[in-house]
N, C-alpha and C positions, 0 to 999 in steps of 0.2 A: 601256329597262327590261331587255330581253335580253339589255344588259352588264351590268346591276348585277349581273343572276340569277348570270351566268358569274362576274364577281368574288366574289360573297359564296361559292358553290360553291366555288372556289378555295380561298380561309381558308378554310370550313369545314376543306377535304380536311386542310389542312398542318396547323391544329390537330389533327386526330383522329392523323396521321402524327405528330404531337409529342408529342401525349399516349402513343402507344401505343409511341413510342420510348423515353419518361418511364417506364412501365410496365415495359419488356423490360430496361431498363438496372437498374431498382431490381430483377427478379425474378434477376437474372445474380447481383446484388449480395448478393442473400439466400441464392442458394444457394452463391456465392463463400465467403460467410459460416459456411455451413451445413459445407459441405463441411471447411473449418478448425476448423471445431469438432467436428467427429468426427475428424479428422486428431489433433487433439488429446485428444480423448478416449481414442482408438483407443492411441496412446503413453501416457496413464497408465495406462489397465488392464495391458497390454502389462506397463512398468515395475515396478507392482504383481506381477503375476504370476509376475516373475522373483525376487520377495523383498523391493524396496528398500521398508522401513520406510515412508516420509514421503509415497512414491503411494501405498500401502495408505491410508493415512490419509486421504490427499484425494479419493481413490478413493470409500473410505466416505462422506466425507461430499457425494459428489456423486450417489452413491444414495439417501441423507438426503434432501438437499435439493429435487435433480431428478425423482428417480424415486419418493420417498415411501416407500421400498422402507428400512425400517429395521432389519428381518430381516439382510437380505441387508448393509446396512453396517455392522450390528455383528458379523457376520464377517470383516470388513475390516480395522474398528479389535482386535479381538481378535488376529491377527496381527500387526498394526503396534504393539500395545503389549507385544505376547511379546518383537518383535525390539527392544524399549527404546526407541520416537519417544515424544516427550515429549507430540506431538500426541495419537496414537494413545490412549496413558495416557488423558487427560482426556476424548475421546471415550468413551471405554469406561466410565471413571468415573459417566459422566454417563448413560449407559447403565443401571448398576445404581440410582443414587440417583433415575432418574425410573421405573423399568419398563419401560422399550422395546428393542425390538429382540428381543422373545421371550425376555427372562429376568426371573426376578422381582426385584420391589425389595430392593436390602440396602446399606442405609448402611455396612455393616463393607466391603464390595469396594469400594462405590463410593468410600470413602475411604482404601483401603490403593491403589486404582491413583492417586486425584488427590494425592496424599503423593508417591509416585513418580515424576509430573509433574514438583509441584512441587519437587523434589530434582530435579531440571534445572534448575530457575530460569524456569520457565513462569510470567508474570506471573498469566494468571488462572483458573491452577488452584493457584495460591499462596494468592490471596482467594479462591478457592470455600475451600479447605482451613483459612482463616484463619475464614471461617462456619461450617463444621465445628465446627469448636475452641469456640466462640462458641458455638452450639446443641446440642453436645454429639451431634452425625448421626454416627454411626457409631464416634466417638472419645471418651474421656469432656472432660465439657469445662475449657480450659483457655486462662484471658486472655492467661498471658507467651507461650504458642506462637502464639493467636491474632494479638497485637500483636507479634511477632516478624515474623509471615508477612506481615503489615500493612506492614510494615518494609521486607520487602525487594521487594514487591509493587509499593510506593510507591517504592522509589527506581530503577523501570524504569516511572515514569509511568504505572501504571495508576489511571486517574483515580478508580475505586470506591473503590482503597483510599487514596488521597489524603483522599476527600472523607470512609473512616470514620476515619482518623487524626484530623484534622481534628475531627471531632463527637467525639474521645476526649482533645481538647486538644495532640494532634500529639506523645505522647509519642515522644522519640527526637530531636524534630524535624526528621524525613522532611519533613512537609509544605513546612515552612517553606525546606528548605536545595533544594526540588525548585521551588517560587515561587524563590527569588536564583538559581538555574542557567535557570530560560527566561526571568528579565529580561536576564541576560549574554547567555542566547542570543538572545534579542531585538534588545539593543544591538546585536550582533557580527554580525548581518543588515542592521540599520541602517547601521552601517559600512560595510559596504559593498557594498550601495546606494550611500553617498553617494559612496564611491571609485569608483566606474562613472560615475555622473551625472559625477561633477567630470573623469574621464580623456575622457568623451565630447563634457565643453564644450573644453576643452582643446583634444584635437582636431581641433574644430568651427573653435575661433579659430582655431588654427593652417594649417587652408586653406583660412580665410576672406584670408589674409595673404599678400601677392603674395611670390614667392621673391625670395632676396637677389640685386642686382643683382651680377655676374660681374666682378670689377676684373682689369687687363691693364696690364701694362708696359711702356709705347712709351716711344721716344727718338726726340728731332730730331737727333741726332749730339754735340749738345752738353749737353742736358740729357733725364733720365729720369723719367715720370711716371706716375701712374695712370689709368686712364678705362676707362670700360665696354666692354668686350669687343664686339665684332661679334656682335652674332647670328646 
């Protein structure tokens, strides 16, 4: 009985050593983790700071998101949509058209910076601008700019405005020509896949298959012939 004690005391010990090695390894890993993400962070503000347009931007919206702090990121995106990111733009937009970030609502700004976006070719501040147009928010409203924006929205695969082309009978036929480009792209994956698979059986045969045996040219003095080489 006073060996089992000693045995089971044993495992106990090594499990509790395992678990708390399980522990120390996942807490390294966390702050491993931790540590790179301020590292990272630490360089977009930095970046921001120095001027570049596109950390401003991402900058803001990690105030936004992370820090709930949307004061503090609509000064972010207000810079980054002065220096022209197209991001920045629609951040900002979206800014006056909801009320946050400390300024009041006005569909006329929030639609003169997603206009501005979208004249970058911003997929979806193109369809925000194309609802716009639609509900007459801050623009008066107007279907050909609307289905225009729709138009070009939809042929950079943004799925909303596919799917309101779509419910407007696909005028232009965006939808339709955006459906035959990812069946091609479809196919043209298909392909190859199947050029992989077929070069990896290939392959496969090919050493599966003994090498060719080595022919040599001997002679008995009088006649010349071939036969498998010496190994």
């Amino acid at each position: 009985m006073s060996f089992l004690r000693f045995a089971l005391g044993v495992v106990s010990l090594i499990s509790v050593l395992f678990l708390n090695g399980c522990a120390l390894r996942q807490t390294l890993d966390a702050k491993a983790q931790a540590n790179g993400e301020a590292e990272r962070l630490a360089q977009m503000k930095a970046a921001a700071e120095s001027g570049n347009a596109n950390f401003q931007n991402q900058y803001g919206e990690y105030l936004a998101s992370e820090k709930h702090d949307d004061v503090a990121a609509h000064s972010w995106y207000l810079k980054s949509a002065q220096a022209g990111d197209a991001g920045g733009e629609e951040n900002l937009a979206w800014d006056y058209a909801k009320g946050r970030g400390g300024v009041a609502k006005s569909d006329a700004l929030a639609a003169s910076w997603m206009q501005k976006s979208a004249d970058q070719g911003r997929s979806t501040a193109q369809y925000a601008m194309s609802q716009m147009y639609a509900e007459g928010r801050g623009v008066p409203k107007n279907k050909g700019r609307q289905i225009a924006l729709l138009q070009k929205a939809g042929l950079q695969s943004n799925p909303n405005a596919i799917h309101d082309l779509i419910f407007m009978g696909d005028p232009g036929g965006v939808a339709a020509a955006m459906y035959a480009k990812g069946e091609r792209n479809l196919q043209a994956r298909d392909e190859q896949v199947n050029n992989f698979h077929n070069e990896q059986l290939r392959q496969a045969i090919q050493n599966s298959q003994p090498a060719p045996q080595q022919m040599c040219i001997v002679s008995d003095g009088r006649v010349s012939y071939e036969r498998p080489c010496p190994q």
